[in-house]
Structure formats: C-alpha cells, structure tokens
C-alpha positions in Angstrom: -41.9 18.5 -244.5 -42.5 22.3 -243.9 -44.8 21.1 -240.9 -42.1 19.2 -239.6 -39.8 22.5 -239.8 -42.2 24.8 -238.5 -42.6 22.2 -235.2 -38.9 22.3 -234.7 -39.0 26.1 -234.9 -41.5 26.5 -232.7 -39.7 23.9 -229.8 -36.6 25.9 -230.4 -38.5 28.8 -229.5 -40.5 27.7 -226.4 -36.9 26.4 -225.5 -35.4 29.8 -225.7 -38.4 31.1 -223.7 -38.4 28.5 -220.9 -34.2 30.7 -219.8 -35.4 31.9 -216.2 -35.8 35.9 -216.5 -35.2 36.1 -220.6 -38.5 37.7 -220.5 -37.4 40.1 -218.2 -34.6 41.1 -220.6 -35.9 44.6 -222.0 -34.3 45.4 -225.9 -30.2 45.8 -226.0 -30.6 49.6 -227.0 -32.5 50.0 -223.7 -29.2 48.2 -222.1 -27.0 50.3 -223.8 -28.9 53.8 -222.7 -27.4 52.3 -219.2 -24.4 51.5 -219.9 -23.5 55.2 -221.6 -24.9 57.0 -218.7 -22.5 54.8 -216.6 -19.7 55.3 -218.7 -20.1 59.1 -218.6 -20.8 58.8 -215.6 -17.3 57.3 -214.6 -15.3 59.9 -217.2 -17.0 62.8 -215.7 -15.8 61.2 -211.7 -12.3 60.6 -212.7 -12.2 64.4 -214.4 -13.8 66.1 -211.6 -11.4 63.8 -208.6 -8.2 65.2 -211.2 -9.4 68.9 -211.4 -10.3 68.8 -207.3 -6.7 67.5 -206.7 -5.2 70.0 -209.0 -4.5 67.5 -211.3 -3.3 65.1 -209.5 -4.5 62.0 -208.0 -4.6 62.0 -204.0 -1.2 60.5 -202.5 0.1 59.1 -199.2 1.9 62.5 -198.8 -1.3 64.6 -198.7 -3.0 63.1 -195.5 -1.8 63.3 -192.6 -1.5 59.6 -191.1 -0.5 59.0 -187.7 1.4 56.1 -188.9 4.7 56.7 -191.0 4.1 54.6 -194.4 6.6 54.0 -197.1 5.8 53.9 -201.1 8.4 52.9 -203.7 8.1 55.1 -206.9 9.4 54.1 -211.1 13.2 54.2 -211.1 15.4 54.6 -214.0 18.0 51.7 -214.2 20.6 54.3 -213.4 19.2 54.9 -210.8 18.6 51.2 -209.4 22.2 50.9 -210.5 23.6 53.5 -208.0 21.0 52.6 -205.2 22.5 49.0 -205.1 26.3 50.2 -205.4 25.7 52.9 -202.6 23.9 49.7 -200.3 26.7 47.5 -201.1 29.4 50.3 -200.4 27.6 50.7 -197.1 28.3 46.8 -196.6 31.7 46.7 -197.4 32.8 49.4 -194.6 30.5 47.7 -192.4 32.6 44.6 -192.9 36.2 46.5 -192.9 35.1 48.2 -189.9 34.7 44.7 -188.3 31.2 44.9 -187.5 30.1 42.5 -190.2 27.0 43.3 -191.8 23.2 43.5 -191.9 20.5 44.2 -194.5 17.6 46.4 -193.0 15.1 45.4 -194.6 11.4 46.7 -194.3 8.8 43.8 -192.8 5.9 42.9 -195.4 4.7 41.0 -192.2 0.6 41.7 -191.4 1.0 43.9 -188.7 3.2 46.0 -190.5 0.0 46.7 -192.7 -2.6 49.8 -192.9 -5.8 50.4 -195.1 -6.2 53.5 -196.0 -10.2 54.8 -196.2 -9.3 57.9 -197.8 -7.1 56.0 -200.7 -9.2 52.6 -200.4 -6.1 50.8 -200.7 -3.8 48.9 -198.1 0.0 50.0 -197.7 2.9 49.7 -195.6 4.1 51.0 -192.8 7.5 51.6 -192.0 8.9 49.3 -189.1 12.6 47.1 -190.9 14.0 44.7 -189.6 17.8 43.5 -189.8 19.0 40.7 -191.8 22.3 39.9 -190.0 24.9 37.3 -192.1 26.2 36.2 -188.8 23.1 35.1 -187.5 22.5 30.7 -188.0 18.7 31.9 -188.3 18.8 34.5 -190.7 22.6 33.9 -192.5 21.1 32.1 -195.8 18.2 34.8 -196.5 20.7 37.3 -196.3 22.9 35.6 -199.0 20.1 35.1 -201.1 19.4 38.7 -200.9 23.4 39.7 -201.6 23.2 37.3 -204.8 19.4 39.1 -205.6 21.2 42.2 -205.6 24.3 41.1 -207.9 21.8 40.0 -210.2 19.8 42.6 -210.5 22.8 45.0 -210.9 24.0 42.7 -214.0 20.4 43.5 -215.4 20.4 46.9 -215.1 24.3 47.0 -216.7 23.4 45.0 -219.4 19.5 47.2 -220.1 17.7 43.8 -219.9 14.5 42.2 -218.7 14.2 38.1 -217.1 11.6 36.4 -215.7 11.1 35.3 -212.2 11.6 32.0 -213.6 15.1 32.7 -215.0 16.5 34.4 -211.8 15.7 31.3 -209.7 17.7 29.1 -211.9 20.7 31.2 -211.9 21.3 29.7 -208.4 19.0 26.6 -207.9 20.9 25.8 -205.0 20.9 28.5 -203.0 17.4 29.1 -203.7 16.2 25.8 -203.7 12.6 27.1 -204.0 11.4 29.6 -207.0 9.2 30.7 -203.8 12.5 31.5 -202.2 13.9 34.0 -204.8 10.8 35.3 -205.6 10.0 36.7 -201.8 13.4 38.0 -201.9 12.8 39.9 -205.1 10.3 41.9 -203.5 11.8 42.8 -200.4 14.7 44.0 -202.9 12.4 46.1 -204.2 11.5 47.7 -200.7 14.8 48.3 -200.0 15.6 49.9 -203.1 12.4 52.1 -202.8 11.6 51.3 -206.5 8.6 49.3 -207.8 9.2 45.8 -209.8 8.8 46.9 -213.0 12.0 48.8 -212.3 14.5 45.9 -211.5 13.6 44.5 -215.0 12.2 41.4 -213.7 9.1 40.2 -215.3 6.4 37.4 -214.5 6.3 35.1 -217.5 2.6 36.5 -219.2 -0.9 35.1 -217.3 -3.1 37.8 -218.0 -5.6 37.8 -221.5 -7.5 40.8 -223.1 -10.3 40.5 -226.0 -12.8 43.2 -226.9 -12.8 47.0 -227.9 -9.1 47.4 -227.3 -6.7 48.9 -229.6 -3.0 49.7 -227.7 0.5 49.7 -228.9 3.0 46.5 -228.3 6.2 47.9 -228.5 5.7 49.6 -231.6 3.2 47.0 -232.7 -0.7 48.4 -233.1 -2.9 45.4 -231.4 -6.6 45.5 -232.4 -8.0 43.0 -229.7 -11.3 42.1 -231.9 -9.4 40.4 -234.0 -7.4 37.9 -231.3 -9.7 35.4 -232.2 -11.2 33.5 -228.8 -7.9 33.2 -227.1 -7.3 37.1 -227.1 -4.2 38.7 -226.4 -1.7 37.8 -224.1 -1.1 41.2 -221.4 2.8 42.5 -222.1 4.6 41.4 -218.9 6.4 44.7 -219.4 3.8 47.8 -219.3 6.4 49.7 -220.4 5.6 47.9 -223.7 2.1 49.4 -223.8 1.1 52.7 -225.3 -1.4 54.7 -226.8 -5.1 53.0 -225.7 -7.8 53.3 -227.7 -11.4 52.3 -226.9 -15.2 52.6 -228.3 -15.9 50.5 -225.1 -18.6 51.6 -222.4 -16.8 49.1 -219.6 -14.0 47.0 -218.7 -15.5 43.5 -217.5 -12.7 42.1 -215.5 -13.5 37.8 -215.4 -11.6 35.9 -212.8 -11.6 32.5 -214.8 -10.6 31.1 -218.2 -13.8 29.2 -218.2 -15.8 32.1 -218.4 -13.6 34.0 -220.1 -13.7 31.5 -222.6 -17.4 31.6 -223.0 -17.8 35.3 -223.0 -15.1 35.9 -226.0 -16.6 33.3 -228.4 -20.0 34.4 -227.6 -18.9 37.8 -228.9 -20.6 39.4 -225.4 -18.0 42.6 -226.1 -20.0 43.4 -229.8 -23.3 42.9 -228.4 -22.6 45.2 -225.9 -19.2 47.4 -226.1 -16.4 46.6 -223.7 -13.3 45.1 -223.1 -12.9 41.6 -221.4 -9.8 40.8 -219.0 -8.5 37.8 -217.2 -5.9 37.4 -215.2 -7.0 33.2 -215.2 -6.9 32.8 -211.1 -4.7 34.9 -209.0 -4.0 38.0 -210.4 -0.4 38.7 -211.5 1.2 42.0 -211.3 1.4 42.4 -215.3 -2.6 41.8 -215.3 -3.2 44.4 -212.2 -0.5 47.0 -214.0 -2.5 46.4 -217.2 -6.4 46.6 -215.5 -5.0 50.1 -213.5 -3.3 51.4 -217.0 -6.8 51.1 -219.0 -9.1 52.1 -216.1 -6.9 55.5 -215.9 -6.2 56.4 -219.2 -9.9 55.6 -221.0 -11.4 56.5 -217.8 -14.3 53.3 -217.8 -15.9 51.7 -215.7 -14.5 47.8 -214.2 -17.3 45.8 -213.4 -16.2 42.4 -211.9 -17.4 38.3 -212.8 -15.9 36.3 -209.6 -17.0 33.1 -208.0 -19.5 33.4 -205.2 -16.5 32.1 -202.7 -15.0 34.4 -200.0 -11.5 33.5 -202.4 -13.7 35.1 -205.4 -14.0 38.0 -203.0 -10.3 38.2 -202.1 -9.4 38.2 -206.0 -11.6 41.2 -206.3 -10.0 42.7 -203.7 -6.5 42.0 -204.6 -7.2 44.3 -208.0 -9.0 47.0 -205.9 -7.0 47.4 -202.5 -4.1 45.6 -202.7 -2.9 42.7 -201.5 -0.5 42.6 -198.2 2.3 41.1 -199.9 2.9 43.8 -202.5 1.3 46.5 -200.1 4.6 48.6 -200.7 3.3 49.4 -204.1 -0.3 49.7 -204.1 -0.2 53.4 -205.6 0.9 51.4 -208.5 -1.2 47.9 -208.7 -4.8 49.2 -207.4 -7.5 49.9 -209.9 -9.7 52.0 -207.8 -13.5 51.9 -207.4 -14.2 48.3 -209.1 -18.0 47.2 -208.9 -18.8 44.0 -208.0 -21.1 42.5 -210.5 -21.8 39.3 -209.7 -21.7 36.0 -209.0 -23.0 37.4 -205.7 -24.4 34.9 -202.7 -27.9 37.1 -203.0 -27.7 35.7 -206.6 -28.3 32.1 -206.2 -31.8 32.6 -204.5 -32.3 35.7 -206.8 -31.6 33.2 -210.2 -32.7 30.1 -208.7 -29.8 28.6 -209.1 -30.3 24.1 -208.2 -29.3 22.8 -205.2 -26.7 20.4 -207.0 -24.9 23.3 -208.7 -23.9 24.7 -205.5 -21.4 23.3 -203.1 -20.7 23.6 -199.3 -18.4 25.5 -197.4 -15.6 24.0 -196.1 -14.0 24.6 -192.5 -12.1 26.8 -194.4 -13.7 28.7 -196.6 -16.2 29.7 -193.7 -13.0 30.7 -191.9 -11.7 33.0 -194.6 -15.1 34.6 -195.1 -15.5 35.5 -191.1 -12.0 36.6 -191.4 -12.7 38.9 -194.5 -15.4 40.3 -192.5 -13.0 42.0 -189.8 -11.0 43.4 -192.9 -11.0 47.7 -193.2 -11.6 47.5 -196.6 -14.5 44.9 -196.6 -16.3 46.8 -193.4 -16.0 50.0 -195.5 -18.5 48.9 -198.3 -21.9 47.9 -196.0 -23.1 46.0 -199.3 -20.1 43.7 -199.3 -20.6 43.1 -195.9 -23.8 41.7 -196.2 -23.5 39.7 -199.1 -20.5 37.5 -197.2 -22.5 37.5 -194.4 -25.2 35.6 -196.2 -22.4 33.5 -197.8 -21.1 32.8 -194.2 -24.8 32.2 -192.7 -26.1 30.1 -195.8 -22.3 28.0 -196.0 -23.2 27.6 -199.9 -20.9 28.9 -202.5 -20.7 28.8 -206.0 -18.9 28.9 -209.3 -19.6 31.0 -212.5 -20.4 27.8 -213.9 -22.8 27.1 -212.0 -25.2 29.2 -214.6 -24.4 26.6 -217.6 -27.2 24.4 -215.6 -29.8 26.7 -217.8 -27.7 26.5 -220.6 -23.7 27.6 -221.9 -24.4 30.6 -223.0 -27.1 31.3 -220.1 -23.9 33.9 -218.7 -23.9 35.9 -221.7 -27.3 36.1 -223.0 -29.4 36.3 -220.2 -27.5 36.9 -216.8 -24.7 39.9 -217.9 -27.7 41.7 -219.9 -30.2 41.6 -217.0 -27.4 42.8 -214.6 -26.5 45.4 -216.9 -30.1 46.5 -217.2 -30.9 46.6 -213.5 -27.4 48.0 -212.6 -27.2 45.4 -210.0 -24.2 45.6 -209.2 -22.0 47.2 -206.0 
C-alpha cells in the first residue's frame, strides 16, 4: 500500500516536471526582488514626472500644437445645468429671429483625430459641424440631441444618476436603437465641454477587481481579498470611490473573464502581490476611469494579459491612448505607460505553443493588424511594431487559452512567474 503511494507521488511529480520551462522558474522570493525594484521603480517615475511639472501632470495647454484641440473638464451639475439653459436660450432666439436653428456640434469623425507623442494619448481636434433641424438629412439627430439635452437637464435638477440603458427607453421611438442615444450622449458631452461622469449617466457595471485592493464604496470599506472568485464589481460612478489602499507591487490588467477567472481562484495575487482587473472584452469607461484612478493614486505598475490578436492589441491600446470615439476625454480615460506583458506573437514559438491551439488570421484580422501598423501610437513603440509584424507575416493568432494545452493553471504557475522573472515584457 505505501509502495503504491509512493508510485503515485512520484508520477505526480515527473508530471509537474514535464510543464515546459517550470525548471526555468527560479524561487518566488527571487520573483519578488523583481517585482519591488519595478514597483519602486514606477513610484519614483511618477514622483519625479510630478515634481518636473511642478506638480502637475503635463496638459494639452502646455505644448504648443499646431493644431487647435479641445478637452472637456469635471463639471458640477450646476454648472451642466446652466451650460444647457444658456445653449437652449441661444436656440430659442435663433428660432424667434426666424432663422431656425442648428446644433454645432464638434466631429468625433477620424480625421478630426491627433496623437499626441508628447502625451501618448490621441485627442480631438476642433473642426464642428452644424446639426440643422430643417435639414431631411440631419432633422432626426438633431431632435434626438434636443430630447438628450432635456433629459439630462431633468438629471441634473433632480441630483441623479441613470444608465445608458434607462435613457434609451425614455423614448424608444425616437431612438429606435440604444446605439442611437448613446452616440448622441457623447456628442452632448462635447458640446457641453464636460466629461460623462458629469451628465450623471452611467454604464450599467462590466468591469471586476480581485487582489490587494482596499477602496471606499460610497462610504462602504471594500477589501477585495475577500470577494471570493468573482471579485468586485468596478462602481459605474468613480465618484463613489475613495481612499485606495494597496500592499500590491502591480496592477495586472486581464482582457478576459476566462483568465480572469483562472487567475483569481488560483490565488496568483497572494503568491505574488497585486491587483487583478477586467474589464471582460471591450473596455467600458467605468473600468478605464477605475484602471487610471489606481495607477495614479498608488503609483504601480499595469502590466497587461491580452490575446495574441491585433483586437487584443487594440484593447490595450484603448486603456493606454485612447480610443477615437471618446478622444475628447482622453486626459481623463488613459492610464499612461501600460506594459504589454504577454500573450505576445514572439510567445507562441518562444513557449511552443501546438499548432492546433492556434488559429488563422482571417481577411480581417490581417487587415486590422496592417492597419494598426500605420497608427502614431503603435509606430512610436518599435517593440510593438515588430511583434504585429510577426503576427501579420506568420497570420497565426492566439488566445490566452491557448496555454491550458499544458495544463489550467499552466497561466498562473509557470507562464506569469517566468515573465515576471525575466521582465519580458514591453
């Protein structure tokens, strides 16, 4: 009997031992040595870029761009309040005056779009254009944007928040499409000059956090080691969201649940201290506010877990630059100077990943990765550069699951640790 359980022992082990690159993994407190150095590292970057600027962070308004770019700022609801009665008193005289009237609203279109090196973010520039009501082409997005407007003045009356969700079904059809109101919303938002947050009108929450967290809920003191697996859902308000708290060396931002998943049961954040967040996909503005919020105040390091895909890339991206459709409040959405951990094209050679765990390009997705390549922000990081080029030349992508081929918890007991040791990251 005790041979028998000495056998199985011993098959366990050569098991364990047969992981590709587990030998290479050196002891955690070797791992950790790195991860401090990085973490002061990071504290000591964001303290010297504050004391250079004076104490502030670097702004649109101290370079001197040959292209005139807007930036909306945190509004009061007051404030909101009067900016709509002050447009809407501008319409009315229009309209008595017998001219009718027009919204001018600024374009979100691409080529109204800069990147800006010095800010490593993309913003807007400032070209409108005019929403006329007596126009066929243009006379139904106009009165969407009046009833927008109403209802965002009856929010900031009454001091309360709604969802996206909500204001579409105030007026189904008008809207007809959530897509509809929601596009609407943001061009409000231009107009206005105030970010999102300040017309009180929230996503319905997306966004996850588990790990070496502790942060106030609206009064409520959240310890996020004790979420369980699930973790805590991110406040679609920020405003909600006070006094952080962290023994953590980084911030591992995850774009799927899947890994997510894996990562928080496994415990990776006691093993080795840091604080997991997913935004499940496409990252939401609550998720983005949230990621910037924790990267600025506990001054860590955000290492990023995305698909080997050029949308993996574009998710990454979206958190670190921007993304075009929100570009007119990037100061407020971009977490600056993100590292791209992995899954990286370089990787699935590099970890001999199978040939039936990885999939083929399609037409599209070879498109979108040549496309990414002419972007500013993509050209600006030569490492970036050449890993989609290899994705583009190879036409071979891959999932974060395609590491559960050596096992289910191959991600967080082999591959994170020996990326964290080598600092292979970029």
């Amino acid at each position: 009997m005790a041979e028998r359980k000495k056998r199985r022992r011993a098959d366990a082990d050569a098991d364990e031992d047969e992981l590709p690159f587990k030998n290479r993994l050196k002891p955690d407190s070797v791992i950790l040595q790195i991860l401090r150095s990085l973490s002061a590292a990071s504290s000591a970057a964001a303290s010297s870029s504050s004391s250079a600027g004076g104490g502030k962070t670097l702004t649109l308004a101290d370079l001197a761009l040959s292209s005139t770019c807007r930036e909306v700022a945190d509004l009061s609801l007051s404030s909101v309040q009067s900016s709509i009665e002050a447009l809407i008193l501008r319409v009315a005289r229009s309209i008595l005056g017998g001219d009718g009237f027009a919204f001018d609203v600024p374009s979100r279109s691409a080529a109204n779009q800069l990147y800006v090196p010095e800010l490593d973010r993309i913003v807007l520039k400032d070209k409108n254009t005019l929403r006329p009501f007596a126009n066929v082409s243009s006379v139904r997005k106009s009165t969407i944007t009046a009833r927008i407007l109403q209802l965002i003045h009856q929010l900031c009356a009454k001091s309360i928040h709604v969802t996206k969700r909500d204001l579409f079904y105030t007026d189904v059809k008008l809207f007809q499409d959530q897509s509809q109101s929601d596009s609407v919303l943001d061009d409000v938002s231009c107009m206005l000059g105030c970010t999102r947050s300040s017309l009180n009108v929230i996503a319905a929450e997306k966004g996850v956090v588990v790990g070496r967290l502790i942060f106030s809920d609206n009064g409520d003191m959240i310890d996020c080691t004790k979420m369980g697996m699930g973790g805590k859902a991110i406040p679609p308000n920020i405003d909600r969201v006070g006094d952080m708290q962290s023994d953590a060396l980084f911030i591992l931002l995850v774009e799927k649940d899947a890994a997510y998943i894996r990562l928080a049961e496994d415990r990776f954040y006691n093993r080795f201290p840091c604080i997991i967040v997913t935004a499940k996909g496409q990252p939401d503005v609550a998720t983005r506010l949230f990621l910037r919020k924790m990267k600025m105040e506990l001054k860590l390091p955000v290492l990023a877990l995305v698909d080997s895909d050029p949308y993996g890339l574009k998710i990454l991206s979206v958190y670190g630059c921007g993304s075009k459709n929100m570009s007119y409040d990037s100061a407020n959405l971009t977490t600056p100077d993100i590292k791209w951990l992995g899954i990286r094209p370089s990787d699935l050679d590099k970890y001999k990943i199978p040939e039936q765990c990885r999939l083929p390009m399609t037409e599209q997705d070879i498109k979108t990765g040549k496309d990414m390549l002419e972007e500013d922000f993509v050209k600006k990081n030569p490492g970036w550069v050449e890993e989609l080029s290899l994705m583009v030349k190879t036409k071979q992508k891959a999932e974060i699951q395609a590491l559960s081929t050596f096992g289910f918890q191959y991600l967080s007991e082999v591959y994170l640790p020996l990326k964290l040791q080598q600092q292979d990251w970029l």
